[in-house]
N, C-alpha and C positions, 0 to 999 in steps of 0.2 A: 440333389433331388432324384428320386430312385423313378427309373425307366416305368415299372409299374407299382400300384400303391393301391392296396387292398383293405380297409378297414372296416370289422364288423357286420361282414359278408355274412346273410343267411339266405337260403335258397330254400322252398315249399312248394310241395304239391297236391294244390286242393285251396283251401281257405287262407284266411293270415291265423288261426287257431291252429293249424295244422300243425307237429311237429317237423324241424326242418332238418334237412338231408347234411344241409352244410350250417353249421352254429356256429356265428359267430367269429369268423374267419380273419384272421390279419395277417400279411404276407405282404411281401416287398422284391423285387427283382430291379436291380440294377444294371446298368448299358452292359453288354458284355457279357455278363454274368452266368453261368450255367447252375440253376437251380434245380432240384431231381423232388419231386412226390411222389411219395410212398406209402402204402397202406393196403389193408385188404381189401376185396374187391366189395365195393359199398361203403367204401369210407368217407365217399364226395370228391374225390380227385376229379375226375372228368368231369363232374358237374359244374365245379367251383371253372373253371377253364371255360366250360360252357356256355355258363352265367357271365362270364366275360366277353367272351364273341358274340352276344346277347343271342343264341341259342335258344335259348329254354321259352317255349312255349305254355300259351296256358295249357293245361291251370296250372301252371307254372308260376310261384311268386319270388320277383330279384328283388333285394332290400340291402343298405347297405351306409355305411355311414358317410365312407366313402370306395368309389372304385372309379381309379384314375391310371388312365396309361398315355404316357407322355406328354402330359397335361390335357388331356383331354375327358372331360366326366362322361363318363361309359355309361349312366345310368342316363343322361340326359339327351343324347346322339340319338338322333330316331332316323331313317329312311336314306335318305342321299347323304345327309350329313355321315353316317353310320359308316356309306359303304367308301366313304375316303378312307378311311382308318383302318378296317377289319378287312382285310386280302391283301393291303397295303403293306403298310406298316406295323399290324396287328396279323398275323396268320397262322394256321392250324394243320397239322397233319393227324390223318386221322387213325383209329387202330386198326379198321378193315380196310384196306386198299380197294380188295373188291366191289363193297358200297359208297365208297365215297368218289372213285368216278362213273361219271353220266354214261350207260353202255348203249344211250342211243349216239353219243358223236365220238371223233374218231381224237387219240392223244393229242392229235398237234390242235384241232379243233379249240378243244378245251386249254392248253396252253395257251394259244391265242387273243380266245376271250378274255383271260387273266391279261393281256400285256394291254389288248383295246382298251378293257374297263380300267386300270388304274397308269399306265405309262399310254397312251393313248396312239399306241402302236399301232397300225393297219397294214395290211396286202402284205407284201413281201418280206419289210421290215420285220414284219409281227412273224413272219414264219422261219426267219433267220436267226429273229433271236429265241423262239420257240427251239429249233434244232441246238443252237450252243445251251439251252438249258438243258435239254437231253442228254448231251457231250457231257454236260458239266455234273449232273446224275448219276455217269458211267453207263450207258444205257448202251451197248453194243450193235453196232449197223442203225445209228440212231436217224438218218435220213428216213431209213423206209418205214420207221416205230411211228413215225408222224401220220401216216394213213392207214395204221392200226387203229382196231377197235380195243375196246378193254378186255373183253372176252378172250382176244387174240395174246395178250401176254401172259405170263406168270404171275404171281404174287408177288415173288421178291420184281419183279418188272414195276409191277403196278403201283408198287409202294416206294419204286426210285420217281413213277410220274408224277402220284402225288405229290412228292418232294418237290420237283421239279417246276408242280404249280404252286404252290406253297410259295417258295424265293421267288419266283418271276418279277414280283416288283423290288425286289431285297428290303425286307420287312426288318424294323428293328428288332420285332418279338415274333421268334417261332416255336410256338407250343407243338411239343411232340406225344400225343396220346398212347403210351404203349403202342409205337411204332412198328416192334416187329413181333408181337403176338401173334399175328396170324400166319409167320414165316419158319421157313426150317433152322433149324439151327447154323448152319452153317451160312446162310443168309443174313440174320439178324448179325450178328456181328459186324458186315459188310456194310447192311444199314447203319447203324450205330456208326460206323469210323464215319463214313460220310458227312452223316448230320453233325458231327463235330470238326470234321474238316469244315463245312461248311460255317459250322458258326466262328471257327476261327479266322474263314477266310473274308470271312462279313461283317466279324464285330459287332455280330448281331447276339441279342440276349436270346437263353432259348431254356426252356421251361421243359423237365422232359416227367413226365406221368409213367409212373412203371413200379413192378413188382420184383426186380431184381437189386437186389442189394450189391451185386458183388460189379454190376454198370454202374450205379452209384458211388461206389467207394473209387472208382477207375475216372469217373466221367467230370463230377458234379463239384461246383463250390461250396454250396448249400447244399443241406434237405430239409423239406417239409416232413413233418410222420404224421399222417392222419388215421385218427380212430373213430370211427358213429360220427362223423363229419364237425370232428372238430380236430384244429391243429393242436397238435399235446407235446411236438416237441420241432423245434425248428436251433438248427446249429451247422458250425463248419463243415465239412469233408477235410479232413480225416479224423478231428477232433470228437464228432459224436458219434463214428464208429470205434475209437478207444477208450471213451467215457463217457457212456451216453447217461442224462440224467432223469431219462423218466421210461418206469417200468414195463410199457409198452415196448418203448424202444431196446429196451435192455431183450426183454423177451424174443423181440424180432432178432436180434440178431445171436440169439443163443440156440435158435431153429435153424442157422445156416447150418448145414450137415457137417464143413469142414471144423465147425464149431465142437462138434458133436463126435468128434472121431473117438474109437472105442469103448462109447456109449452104447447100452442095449439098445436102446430109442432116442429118438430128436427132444427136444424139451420143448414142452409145450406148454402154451398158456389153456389151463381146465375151461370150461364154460364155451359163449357164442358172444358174439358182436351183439349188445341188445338191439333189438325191434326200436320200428314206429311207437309200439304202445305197451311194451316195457324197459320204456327207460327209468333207471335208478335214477333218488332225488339227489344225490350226491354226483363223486366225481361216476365217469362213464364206465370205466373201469375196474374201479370196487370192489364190484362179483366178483372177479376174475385176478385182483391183483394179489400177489404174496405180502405186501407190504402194508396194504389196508387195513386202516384204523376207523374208528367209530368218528371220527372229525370229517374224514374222508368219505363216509357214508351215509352225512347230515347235509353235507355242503358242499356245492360245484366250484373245483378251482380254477383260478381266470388265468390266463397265458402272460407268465412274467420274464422279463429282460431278467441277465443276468450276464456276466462275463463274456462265457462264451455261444451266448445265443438265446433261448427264452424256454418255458419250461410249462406248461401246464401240471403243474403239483402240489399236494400242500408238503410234500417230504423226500424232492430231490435226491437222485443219489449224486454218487461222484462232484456233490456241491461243497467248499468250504463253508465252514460258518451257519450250515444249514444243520440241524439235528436226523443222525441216519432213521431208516424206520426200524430199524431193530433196537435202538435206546429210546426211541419217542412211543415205540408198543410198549 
């Protein structure tokens, strides 16, 4: 039984008529497992995550066939029930370090609160093991970082505390939202080994949101691809960076520039991600794909299993037994 379990996940904002952000979603992450999503920015990756942590306010609508995280139905968890789970054993890290902690209390403060609310730590206890979280962050002269404010540190700081309250309870699932977007380069890396040492050293599954292909091929077991909030291609690490089988994905990774060496230009896919209220009656793609047929642009294809992972297509590439799109044009 897979650690989380996602079935037919839609996310809306505004009515249930509305067109929704996230269509139709099915995803799975197992104990352990390091799964990576990918996609341009509005594709639903942080929503679908959101829509998990039950986030999303109105006029916000969660729908879902199913959405289960270690046997527990996420859709049905409301208030006290909810906050066993999500800080717990469910936890998030977020993309801006700077908004996601409180700059009226001070890091150890906030630490704290995390060990009182779910390991039911107090006084001293709660402020010793507050400091070995800092320790265990890499947080430097981490004693005195405890009656700092957030103001008082760096990004790449801020973004080691949120980590830092993130594990405090050693959560099964730690979602990482494009972690070190808002950090220098030279930082993010630094973030990055961490949160991997750390899932290694916890055995903890962790879910990482981001737009770097080249941490994904390095980091992840899995990826998600998501396009206009739907998943179009999910498969191994390294297997759907050497054959990926849908033309999104093909395209994304013929934009990595080392891709592209003595090219005039990067290769790009023509058109825009469609809107709210123009999307194609077909697949989402269509406009925009080389390999698009008149099948393709009558009719939405559903996310199918296959060997090596699932496919939203009706003309796979790199598939046995599947007809290419340049003999089925």
């Amino acid at each position: 039984m897979s650690l989380l379990d996602i079935h037919n996940l839609s996310v809306r904002f505004g009515d249930a008529a509305a067109i929704p952000v996230v269509d139709g979603l099915d995803l799975a992450v197992d104990k352990g497992e390091v799964l990576a999503i990918v996609g341009e920015s509005g594709s639903g990756k942080s929503v679908t995550m959101l829509a998990l942590m039950g986030l999303i306010d109105a006029p916000g609508i969660v729908s879902a066939s199913s959405l289960r995280f270690d046997g527990h139905d996420m859709l049905k968890l409301k208030g006290r029930q909810r906050r066993t789970v999500v800080g717990k054993d469910l936890a998030m890290v977020f993309q801006d370090p700077m908004t996601a902690l409180n700059p009226s209390y001070t890091v150890g403060f906030q630490i704290e609160e995390v060990l009182r609310q779910h390991l039911g730590l107090k006084g001293q206890a709660a402020r010793a093991r507050a400091l070995q979280l800092l320790e265990r962050v890499e947080i430097p002269a981490a004693a005195s970082r405890l009656d700092a404010y957030p103001h008082q540190l760096s990004g790449g700081m801020s973004q080691r505390v949120a980590i830092a309250m993130a594990i405090a309870a050693e959560p099964k699932l730690l979602i990482a939202d494009e972690p070190t977007t808002a950090l220098d380069v030279t930082i993010q890396a630094q973030i990055m080994d961490l949160l991997l040492d750390l899932q290694r050293d916890q055995g903890m599954g962790l879910v990482l949101i981001t737009h770097d292909l080249a941490v994904v091929a390095e980091t992840a077991d899995r990826v998600c691809v998501m396009y206009a909030g739907q998943a179009v291609e999910i498969g191994q690490v390294p297997a759907l960076f050497d054959a990926p089988t849908h033309p999104y994905t093909e395209a994304l990774l013929r934009a990595i520039p080392e891709h592209s060496l003595g090219a005039a230009r990067l290769a790009t896919l023509p058109g825009i991600v469609p809107g709210r209220y123009d999307r194609p009656t077909g697949c989402l793609l269509a406009p925009r794909c080389p390999y698009a047929q008149e099948h393709c642009r009558a009719q939405r294809p559903a996310l199918e299993a296959h060997a090596r992972g699932a496919v939203r297509c009706f003309y796979p590439l790199n598939l046995p037994h599947n007809p290419s799109p340049e003999v089925a044009r």
